[in-house]
DRENPA-3360 file (N, C-alpha, C; in nm, 2 decimals, always signed):
BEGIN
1 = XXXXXXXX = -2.79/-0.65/-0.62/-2.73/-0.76/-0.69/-2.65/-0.84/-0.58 ~ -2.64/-0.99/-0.58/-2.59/-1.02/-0.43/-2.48/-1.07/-0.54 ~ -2.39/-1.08/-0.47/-2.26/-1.14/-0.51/-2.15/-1.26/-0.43 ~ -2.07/-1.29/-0.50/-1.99/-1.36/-0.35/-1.80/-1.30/-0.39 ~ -1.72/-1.27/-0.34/-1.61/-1.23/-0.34/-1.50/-1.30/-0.21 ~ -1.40/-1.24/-0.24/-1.33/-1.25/-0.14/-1.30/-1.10/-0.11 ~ -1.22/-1.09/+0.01/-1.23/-0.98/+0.09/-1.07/-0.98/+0.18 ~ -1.06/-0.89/+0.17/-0.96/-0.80/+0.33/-1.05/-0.68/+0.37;
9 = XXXXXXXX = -1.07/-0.71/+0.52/-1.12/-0.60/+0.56/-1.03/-0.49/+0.59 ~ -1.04/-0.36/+0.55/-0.94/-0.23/+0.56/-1.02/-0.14/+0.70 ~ -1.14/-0.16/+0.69/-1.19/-0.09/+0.82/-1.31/-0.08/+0.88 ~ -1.35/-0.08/+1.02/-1.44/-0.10/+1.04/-1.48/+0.02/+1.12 ~ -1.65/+0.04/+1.10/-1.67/+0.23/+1.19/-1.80/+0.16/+1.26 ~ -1.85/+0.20/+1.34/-1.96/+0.18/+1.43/-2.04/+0.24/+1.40 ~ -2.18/+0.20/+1.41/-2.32/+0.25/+1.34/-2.44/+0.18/+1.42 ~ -2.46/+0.31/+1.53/-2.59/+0.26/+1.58/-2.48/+0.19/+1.70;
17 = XXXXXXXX = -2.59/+0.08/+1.77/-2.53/+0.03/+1.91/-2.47/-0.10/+1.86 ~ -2.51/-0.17/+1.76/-2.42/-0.32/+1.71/-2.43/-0.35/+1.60 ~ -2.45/-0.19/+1.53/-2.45/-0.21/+1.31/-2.28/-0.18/+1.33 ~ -2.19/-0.23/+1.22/-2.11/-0.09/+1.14/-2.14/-0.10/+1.02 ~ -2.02/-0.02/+0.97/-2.01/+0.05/+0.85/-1.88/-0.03/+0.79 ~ -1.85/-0.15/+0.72/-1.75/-0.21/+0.69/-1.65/-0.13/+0.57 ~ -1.57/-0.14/+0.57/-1.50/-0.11/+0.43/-1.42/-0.21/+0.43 ~ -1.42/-0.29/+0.29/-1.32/-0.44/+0.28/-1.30/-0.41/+0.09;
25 = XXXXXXXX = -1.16/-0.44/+0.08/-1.11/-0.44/-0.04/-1.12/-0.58/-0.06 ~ -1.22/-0.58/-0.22/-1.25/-0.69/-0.23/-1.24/-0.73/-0.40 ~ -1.18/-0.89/-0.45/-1.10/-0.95/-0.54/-1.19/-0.89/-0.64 ~ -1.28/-0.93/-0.63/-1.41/-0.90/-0.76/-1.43/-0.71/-0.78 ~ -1.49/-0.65/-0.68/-1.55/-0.53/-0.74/-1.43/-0.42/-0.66 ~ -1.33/-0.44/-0.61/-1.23/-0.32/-0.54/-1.33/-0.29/-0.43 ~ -1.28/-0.17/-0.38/-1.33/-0.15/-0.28/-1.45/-0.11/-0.25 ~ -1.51/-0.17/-0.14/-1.68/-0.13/-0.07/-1.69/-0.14/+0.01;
33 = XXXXXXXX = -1.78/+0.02/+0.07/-1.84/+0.01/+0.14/-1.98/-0.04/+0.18 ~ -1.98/-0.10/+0.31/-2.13/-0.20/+0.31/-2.19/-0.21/+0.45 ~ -2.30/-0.23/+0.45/-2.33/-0.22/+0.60/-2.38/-0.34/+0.65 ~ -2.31/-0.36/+0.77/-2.29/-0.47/+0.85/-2.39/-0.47/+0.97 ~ -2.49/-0.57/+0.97/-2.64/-0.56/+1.04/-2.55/-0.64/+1.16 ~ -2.60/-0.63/+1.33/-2.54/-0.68/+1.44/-2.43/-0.73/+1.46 ~ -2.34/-0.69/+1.37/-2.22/-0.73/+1.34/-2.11/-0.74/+1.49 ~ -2.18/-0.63/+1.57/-2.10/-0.70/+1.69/-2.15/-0.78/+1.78;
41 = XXXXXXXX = -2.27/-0.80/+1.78/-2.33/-0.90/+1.88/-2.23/-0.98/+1.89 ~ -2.22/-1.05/+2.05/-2.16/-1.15/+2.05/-2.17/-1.23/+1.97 ~ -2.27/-1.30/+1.97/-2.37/-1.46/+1.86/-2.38/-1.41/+1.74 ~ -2.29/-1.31/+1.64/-2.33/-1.26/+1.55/-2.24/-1.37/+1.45 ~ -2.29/-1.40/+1.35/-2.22/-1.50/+1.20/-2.09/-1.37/+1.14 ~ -2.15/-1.25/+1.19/-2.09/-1.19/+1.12/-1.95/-1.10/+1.17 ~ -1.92/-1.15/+1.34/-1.82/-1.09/+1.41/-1.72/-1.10/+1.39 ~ -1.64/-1.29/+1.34/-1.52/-1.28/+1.35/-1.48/-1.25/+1.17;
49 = XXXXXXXX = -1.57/-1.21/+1.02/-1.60/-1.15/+0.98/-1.51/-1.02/+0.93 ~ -1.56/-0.96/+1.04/-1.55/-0.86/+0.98/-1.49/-0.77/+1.09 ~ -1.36/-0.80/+1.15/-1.20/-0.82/+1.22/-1.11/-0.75/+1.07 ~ -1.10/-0.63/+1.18/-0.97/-0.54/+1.08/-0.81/-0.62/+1.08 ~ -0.83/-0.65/+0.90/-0.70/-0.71/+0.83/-0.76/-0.84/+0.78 ~ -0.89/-0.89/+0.85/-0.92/-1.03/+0.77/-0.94/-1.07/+0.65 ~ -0.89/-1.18/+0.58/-0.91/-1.22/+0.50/-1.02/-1.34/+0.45 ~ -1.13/-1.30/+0.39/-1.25/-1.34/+0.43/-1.31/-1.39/+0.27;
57 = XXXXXXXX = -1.42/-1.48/+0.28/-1.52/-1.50/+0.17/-1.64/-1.41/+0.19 ~ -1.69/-1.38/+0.13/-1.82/-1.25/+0.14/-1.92/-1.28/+0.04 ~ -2.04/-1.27/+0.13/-2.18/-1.26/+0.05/-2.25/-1.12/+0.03 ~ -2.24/-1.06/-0.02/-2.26/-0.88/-0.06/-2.40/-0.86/-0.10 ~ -2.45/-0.77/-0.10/-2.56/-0.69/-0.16/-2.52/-0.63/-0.20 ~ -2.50/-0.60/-0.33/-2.40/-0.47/-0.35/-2.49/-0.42/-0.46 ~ -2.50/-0.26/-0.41/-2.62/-0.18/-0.48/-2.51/-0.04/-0.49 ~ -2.53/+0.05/-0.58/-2.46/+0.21/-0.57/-2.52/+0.30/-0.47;
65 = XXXXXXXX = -2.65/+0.28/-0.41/-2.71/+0.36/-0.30/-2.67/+0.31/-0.15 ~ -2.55/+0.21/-0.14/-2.58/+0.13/-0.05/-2.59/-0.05/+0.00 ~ -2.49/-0.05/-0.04/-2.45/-0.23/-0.05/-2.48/-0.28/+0.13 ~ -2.48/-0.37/+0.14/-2.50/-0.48/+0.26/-2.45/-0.61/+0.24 ~ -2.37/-0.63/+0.39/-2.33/-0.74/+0.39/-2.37/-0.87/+0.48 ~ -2.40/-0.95/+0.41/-2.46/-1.10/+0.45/-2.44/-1.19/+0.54 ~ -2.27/-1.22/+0.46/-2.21/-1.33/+0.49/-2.04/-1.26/+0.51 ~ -1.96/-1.32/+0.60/-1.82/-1.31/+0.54/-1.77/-1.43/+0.67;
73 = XXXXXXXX = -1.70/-1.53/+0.58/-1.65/-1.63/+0.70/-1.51/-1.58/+0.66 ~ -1.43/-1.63/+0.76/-1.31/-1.57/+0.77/-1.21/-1.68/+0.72 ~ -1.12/-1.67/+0.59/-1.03/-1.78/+0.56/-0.87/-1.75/+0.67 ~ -0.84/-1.63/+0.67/-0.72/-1.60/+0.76/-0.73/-1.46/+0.82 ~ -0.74/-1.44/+0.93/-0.77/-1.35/+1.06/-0.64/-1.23/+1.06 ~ -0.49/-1.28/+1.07/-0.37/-1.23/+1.08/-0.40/-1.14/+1.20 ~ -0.41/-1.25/+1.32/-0.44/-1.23/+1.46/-0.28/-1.18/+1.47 ~ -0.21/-1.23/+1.48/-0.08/-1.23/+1.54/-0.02/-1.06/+1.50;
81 = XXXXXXXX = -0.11/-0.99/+1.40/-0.04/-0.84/+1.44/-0.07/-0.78/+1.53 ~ -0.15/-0.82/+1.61/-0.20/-0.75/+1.77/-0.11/-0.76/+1.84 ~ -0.01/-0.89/+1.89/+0.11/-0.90/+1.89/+0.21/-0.82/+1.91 ~ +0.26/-0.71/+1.79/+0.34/-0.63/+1.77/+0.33/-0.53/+1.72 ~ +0.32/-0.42/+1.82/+0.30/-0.30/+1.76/+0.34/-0.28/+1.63 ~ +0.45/-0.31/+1.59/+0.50/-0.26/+1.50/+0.45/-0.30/+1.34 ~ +0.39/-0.45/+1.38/+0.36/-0.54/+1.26/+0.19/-0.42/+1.24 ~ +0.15/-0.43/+1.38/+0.00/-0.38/+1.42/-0.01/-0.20/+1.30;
89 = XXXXXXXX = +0.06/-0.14/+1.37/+0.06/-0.05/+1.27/+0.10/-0.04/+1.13 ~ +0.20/-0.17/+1.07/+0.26/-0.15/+0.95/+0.15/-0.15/+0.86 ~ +0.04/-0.25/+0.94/-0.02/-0.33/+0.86/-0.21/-0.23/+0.87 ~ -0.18/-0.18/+0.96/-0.31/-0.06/+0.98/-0.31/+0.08/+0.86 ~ -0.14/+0.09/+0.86/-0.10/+0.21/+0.74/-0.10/+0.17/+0.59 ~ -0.07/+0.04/+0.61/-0.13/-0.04/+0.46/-0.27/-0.01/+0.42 ~ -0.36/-0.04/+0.53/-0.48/-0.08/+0.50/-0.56/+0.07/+0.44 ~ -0.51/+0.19/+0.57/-0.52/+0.33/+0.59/-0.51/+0.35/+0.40;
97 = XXXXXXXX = -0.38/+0.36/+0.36/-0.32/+0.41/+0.23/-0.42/+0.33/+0.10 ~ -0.46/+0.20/+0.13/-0.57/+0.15/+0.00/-0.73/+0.24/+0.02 ~ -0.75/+0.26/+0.15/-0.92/+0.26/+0.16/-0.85/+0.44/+0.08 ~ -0.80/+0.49/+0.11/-0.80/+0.66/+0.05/-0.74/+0.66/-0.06 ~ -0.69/+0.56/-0.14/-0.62/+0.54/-0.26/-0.73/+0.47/-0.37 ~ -0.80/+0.39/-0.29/-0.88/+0.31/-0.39/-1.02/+0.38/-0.47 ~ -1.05/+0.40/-0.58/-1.23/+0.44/-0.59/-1.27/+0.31/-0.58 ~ -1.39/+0.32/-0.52/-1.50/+0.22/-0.51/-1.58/+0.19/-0.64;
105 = XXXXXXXX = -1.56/+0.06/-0.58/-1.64/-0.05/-0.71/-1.51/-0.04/-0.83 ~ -1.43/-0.03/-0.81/-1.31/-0.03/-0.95/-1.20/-0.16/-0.87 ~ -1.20/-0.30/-1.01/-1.15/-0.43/-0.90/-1.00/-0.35/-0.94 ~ -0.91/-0.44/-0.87/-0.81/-0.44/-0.91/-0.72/-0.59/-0.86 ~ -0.74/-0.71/-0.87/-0.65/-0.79/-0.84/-0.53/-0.81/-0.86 ~ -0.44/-0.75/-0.90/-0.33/-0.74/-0.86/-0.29/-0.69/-0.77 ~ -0.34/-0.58/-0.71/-0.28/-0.47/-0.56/-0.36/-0.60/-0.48 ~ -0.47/-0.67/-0.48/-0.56/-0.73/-0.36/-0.45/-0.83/-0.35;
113 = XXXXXXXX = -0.39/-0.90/-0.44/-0.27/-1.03/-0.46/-0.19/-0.96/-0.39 ~ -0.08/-0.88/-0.42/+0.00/-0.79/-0.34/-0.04/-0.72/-0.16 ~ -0.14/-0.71/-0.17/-0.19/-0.67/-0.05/-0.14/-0.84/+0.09 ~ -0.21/-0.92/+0.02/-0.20/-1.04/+0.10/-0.06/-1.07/+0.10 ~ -0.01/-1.10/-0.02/+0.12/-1.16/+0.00/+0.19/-1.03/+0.07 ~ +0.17/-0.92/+0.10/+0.26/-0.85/+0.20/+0.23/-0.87/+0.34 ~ +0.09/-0.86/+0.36/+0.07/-0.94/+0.49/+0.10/-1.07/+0.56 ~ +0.17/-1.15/+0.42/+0.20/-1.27/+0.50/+0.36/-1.23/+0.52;
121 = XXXXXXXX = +0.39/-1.18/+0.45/+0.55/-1.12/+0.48/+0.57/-1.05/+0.61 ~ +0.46/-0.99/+0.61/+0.42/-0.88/+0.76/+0.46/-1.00/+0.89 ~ +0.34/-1.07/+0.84/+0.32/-1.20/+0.96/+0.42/-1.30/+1.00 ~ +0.52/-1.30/+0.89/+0.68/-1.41/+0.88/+0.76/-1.32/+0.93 ~ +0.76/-1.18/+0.91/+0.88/-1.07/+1.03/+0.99/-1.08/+0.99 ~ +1.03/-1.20/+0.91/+1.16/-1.19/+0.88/+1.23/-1.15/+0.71 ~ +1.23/-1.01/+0.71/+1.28/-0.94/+0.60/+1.25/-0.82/+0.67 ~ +1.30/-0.69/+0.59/+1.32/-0.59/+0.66/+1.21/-0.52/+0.62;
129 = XXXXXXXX = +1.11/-0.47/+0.72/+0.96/-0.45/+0.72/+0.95/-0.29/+0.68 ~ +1.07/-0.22/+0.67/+1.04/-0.07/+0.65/+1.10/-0.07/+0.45 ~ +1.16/-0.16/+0.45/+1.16/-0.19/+0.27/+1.04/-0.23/+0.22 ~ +0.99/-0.37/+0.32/+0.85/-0.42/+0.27/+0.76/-0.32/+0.23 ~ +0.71/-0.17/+0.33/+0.65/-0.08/+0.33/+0.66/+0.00/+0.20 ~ +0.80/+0.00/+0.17/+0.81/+0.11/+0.06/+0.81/+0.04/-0.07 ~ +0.80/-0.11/-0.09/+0.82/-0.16/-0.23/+0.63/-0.18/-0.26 ~ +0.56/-0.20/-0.12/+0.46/-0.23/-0.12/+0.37/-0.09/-0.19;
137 = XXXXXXXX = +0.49/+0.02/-0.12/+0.38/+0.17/-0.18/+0.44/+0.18/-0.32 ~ +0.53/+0.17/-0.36/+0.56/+0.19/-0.56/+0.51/+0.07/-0.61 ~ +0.46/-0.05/-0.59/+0.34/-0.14/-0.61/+0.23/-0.07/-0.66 ~ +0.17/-0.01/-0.51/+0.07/+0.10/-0.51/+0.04/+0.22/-0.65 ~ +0.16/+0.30/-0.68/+0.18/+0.34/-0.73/+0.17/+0.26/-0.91 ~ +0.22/+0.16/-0.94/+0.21/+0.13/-1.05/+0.07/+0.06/-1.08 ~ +0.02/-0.01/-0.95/-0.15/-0.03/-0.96/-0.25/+0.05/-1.03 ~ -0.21/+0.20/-0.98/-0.31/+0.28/-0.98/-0.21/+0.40/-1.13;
145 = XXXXXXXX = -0.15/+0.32/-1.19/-0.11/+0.37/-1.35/-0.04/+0.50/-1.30 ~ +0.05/+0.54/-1.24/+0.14/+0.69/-1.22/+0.23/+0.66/-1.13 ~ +0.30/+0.54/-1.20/+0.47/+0.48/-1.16/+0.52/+0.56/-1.25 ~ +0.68/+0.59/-1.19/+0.72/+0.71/-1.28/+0.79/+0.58/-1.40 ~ +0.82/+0.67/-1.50/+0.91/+0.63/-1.63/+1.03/+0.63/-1.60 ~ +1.12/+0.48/-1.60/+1.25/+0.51/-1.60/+1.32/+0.42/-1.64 ~ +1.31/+0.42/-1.81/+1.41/+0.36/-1.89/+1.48/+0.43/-1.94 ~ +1.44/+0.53/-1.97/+1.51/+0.61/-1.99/+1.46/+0.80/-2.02;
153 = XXXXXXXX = +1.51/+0.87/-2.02/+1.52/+1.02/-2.00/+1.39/+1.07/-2.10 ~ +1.29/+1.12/-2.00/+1.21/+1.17/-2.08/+1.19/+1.28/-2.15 ~ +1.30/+1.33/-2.15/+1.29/+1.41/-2.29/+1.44/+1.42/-2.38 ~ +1.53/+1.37/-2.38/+1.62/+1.31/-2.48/+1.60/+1.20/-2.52 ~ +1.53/+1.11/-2.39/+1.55/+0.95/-2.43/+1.65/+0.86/-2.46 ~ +1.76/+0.92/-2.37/+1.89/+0.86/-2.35/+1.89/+0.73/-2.24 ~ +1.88/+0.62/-2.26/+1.90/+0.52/-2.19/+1.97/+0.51/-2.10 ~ +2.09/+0.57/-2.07/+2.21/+0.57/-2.01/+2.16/+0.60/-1.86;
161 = XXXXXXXX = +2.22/+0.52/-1.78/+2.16/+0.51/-1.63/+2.23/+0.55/-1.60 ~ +2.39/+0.57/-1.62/+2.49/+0.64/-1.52/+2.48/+0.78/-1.54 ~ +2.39/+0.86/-1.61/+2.36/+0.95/-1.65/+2.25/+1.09/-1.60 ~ +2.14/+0.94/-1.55/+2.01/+0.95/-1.52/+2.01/+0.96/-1.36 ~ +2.00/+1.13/-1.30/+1.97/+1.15/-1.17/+1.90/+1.21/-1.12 ~ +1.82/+1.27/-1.19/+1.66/+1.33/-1.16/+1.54/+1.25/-1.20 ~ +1.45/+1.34/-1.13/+1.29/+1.25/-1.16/+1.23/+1.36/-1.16 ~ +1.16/+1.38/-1.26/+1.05/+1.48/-1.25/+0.90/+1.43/-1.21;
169 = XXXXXXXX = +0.85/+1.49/-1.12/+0.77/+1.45/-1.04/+0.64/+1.45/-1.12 ~ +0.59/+1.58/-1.16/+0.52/+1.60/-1.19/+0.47/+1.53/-1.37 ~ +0.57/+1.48/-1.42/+0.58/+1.42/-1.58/+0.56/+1.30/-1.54 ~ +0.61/+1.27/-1.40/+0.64/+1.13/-1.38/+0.74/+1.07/-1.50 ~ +0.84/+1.10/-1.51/+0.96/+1.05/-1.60/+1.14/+1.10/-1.54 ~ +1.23/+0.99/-1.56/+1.36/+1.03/-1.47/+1.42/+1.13/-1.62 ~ +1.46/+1.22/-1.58/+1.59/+1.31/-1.68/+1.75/+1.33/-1.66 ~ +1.79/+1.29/-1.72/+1.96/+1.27/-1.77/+1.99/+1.42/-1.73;
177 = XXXXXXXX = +2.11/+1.42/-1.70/+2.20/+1.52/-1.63/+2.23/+1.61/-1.73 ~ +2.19/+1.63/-1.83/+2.24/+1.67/-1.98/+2.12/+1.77/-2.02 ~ +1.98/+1.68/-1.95/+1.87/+1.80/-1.97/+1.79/+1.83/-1.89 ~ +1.83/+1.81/-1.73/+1.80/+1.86/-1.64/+1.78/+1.99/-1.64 ~ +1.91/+2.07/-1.65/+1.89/+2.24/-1.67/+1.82/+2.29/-1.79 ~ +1.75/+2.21/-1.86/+1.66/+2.28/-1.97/+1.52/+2.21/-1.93 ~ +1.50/+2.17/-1.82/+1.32/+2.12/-1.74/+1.29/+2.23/-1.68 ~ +1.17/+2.30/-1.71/+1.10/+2.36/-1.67/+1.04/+2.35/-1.49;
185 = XXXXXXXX = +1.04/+2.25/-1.49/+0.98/+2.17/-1.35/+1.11/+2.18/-1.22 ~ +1.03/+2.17/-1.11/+1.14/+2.10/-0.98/+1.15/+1.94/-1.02 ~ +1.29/+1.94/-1.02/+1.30/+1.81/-1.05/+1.37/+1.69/-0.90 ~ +1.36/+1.62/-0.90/+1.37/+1.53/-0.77/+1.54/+1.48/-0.78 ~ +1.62/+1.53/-0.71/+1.77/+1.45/-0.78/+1.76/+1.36/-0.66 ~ +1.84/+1.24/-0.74/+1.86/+1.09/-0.66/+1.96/+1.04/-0.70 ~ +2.03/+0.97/-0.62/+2.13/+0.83/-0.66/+2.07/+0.77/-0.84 ~ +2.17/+0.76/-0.86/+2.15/+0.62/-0.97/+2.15/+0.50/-0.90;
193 = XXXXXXXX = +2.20/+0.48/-0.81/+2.20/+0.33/-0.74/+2.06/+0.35/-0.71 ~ +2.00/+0.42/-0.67/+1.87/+0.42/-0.64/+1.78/+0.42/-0.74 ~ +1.79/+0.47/-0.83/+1.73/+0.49/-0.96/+1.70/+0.35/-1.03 ~ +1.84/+0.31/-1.00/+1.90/+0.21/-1.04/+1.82/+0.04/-0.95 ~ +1.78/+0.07/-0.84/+1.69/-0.02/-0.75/+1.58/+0.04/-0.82 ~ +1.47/+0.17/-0.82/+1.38/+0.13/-0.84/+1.33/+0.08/-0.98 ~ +1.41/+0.03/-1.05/+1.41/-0.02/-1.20/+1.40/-0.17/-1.20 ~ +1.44/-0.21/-1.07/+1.44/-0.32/-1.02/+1.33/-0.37/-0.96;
201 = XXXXXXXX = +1.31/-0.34/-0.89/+1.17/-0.36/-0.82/+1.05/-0.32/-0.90 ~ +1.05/-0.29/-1.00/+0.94/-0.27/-1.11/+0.95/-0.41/-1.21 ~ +1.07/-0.47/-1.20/+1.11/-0.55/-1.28/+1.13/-0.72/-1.24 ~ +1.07/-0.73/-1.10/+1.11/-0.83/-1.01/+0.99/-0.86/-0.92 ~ +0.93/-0.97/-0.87/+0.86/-0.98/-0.77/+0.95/-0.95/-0.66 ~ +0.81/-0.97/-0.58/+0.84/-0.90/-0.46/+0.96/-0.96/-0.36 ~ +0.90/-1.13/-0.36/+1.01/-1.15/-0.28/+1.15/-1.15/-0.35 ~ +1.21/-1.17/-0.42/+1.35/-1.14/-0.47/+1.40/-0.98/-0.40;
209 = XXXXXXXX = +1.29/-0.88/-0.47/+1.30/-0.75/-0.42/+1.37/-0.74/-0.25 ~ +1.33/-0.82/-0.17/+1.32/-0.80/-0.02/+1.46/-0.87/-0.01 ~ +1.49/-0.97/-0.09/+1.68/-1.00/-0.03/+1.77/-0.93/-0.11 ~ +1.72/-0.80/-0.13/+1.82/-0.71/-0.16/+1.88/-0.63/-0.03 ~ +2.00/-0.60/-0.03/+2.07/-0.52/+0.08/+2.08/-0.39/+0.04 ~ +1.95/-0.32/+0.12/+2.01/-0.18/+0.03/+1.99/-0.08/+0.21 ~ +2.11/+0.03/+0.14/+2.17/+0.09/+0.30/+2.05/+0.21/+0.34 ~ +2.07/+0.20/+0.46/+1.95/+0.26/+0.52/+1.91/+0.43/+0.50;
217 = XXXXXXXX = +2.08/+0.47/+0.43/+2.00/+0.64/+0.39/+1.95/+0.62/+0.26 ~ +1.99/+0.51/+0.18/+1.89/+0.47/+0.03/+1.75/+0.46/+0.07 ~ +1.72/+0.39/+0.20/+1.56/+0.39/+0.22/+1.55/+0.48/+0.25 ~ +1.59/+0.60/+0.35/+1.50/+0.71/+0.37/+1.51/+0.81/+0.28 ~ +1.59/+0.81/+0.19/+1.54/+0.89/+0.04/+1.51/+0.83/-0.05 ~ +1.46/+0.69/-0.06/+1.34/+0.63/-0.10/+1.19/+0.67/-0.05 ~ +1.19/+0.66/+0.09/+1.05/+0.72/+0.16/+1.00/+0.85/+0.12 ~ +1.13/+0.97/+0.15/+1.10/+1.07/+0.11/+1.03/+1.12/-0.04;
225 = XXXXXXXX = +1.13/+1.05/-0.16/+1.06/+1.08/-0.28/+0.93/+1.03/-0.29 ~ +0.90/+0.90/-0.25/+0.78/+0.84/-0.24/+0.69/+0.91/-0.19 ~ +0.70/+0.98/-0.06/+0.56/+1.06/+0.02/+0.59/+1.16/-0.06 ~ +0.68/+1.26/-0.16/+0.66/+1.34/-0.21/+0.60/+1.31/-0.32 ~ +0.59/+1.24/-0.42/+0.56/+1.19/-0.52/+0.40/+1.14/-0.49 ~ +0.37/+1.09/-0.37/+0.19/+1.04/-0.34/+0.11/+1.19/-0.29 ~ +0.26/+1.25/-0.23/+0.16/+1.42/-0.19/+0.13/+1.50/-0.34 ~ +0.21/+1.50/-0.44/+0.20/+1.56/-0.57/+0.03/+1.50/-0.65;
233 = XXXXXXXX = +0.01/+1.34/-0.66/-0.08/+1.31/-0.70/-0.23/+1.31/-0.64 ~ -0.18/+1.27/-0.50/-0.25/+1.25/-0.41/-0.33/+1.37/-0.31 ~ -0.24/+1.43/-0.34/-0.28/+1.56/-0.21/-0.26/+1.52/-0.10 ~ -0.26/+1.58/+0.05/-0.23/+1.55/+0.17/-0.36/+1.47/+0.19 ~ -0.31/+1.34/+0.25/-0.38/+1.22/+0.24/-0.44/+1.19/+0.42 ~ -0.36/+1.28/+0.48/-0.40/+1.30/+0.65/-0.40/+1.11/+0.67 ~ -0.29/+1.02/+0.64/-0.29/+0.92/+0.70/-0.18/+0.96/+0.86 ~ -0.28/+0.91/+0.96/-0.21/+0.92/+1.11/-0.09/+0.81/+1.16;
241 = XXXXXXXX = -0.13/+0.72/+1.07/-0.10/+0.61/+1.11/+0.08/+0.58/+1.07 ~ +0.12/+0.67/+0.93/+0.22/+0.73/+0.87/+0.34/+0.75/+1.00 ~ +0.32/+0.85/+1.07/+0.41/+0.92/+1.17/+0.39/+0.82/+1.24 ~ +0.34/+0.72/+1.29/+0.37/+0.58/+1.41/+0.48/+0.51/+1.35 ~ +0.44/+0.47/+1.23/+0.48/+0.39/+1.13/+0.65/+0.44/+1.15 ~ +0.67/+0.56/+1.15/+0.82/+0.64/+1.12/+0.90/+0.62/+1.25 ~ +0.82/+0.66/+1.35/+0.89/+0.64/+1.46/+0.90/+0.50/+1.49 ~ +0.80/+0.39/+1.49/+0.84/+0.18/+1.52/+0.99/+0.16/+1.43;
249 = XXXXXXXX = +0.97/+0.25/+1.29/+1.08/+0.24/+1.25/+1.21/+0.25/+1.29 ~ +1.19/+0.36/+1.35/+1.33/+0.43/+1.44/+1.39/+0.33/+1.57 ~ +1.31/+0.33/+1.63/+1.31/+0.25/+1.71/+1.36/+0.09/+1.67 ~ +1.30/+0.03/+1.62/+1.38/-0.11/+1.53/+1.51/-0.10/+1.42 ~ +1.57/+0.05/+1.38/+1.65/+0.05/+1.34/+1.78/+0.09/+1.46 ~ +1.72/+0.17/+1.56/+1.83/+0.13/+1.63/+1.85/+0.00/+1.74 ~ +1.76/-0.06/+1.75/+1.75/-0.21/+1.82/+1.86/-0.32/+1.73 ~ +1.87/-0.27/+1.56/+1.94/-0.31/+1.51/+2.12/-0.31/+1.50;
257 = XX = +2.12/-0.14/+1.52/+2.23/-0.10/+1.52/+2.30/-0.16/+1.65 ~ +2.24/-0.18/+1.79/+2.33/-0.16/+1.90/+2.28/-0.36/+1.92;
% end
């Protein structure tokens, strides 16, 4: 069935001496894999294409034994993360986290909407790119339906937020201090302020989300529940790109402080 979509490419593998193997998250059918005929030839239609992070139009063959791709002209490249390491990986661990997160052929245009507009956020630099990361992964999370519950306590059902300091991981729902010690489960304790932000960011586009000031040990026990909470559903996800991602971080947070 040929089709036409739009596209981000998330990855490209080499196949043969000038085939690959594309993987591009794409608006219409989610993610596919497809094979890309001389795609590197110099003189190929299909080189600049099918450039890891492009944002592209696509002419597909898209079959379940085996899709092929035709056409893809490129609408925006987002050349300039070669640039910066740091943008270069932010934006490689993005891509890393949808291709192993996504099933194939399942659309989802909301996360592909979110995908871009974080890229262009990536590409502007200016907001703080290790928040970007983590509002982009509980995005992720509510995309793919196993955002945790937190209006209130999942098993009293007490609304009360100054209350509310655990998360049970595994229920995906926050519990009130009242019935924590009667949960059967390891339960995740957190800030209410934190609790308290991620209620917010569920509740808010993105950009509003990013001119919030929130202090830097709130993000890394934001990161932490988060990679524990994607290892619970997820299983070890063997992204490499993760540990670069931590250290650019480090490094730009102390470029900050001094």
């Amino acid at each position: 069935m040929n089709v036409e979509t739009e596209a981000i490419i998330l990855k490209t593998q080499k196949y043969k001496e000038v085939d690959e193997i594309v993987t591009a998250f794409t608006k219409k059918f989610g993610k596919v894999n497809m094979f890309a005929k001389s795609s590197k030839r110099v003189k190929s239609p299909l080189l600049s294409g099918t450039q890891l992070f492009g944002y592209t139009d696509m002419e597909i063959d898209l079959r379940e034994n085996g899709s092929r791709l035709f056409v893809s002209k490129i609408k925006k490249s987002y050349y300039k993360f070669s640039e910066d390491l740091y943008k270069y990986y932010l934006a490689s661990y993005l891509c890393e986290l949808i291709e192993k997160t996504q099933q194939e052929n399942t659309t989802d245009i909301s996360l592909f909407n979110k995908t871009l507009e974080t890229f262009d956020f990536i590409e502007q630099g200016n907001c703080n790119l290790k928040l970007l990361r983590l509002v982009f992964e509980l995005n992720l999370l509510r995309s793919l339906g196993i955002q945790p519950q937190l209006k209130n306590c999942g098993i009293c059902n007490s609304p009360d937020i100054e209350n509310i300091r655990h998360i049970d991981i595994s229920q995906g729902f926050c519990i009130c201090s009242n019935c924590v010690n009667h949960s059967n489960s390891n339960s995740y304790k957190m800030d209410k302020n934190l609790i308290r932000f991620l209620r917010y960011v569920y509740d808010n586009n993105m950009k509003k989300v990013l001119n919030v000031k929130i202090a830097e040990i709130f993000l890394e026990q934001l990161d932490d529940f988060i990679q524990k909470y994607m290892s619970y559903y997820f299983g070890n996800l063997n992204i490499n790109s993760y540990l670069i991602i931590k250290q650019e971080e480090k490094i730009n947070d102390n470029i900050r402080k001094n």
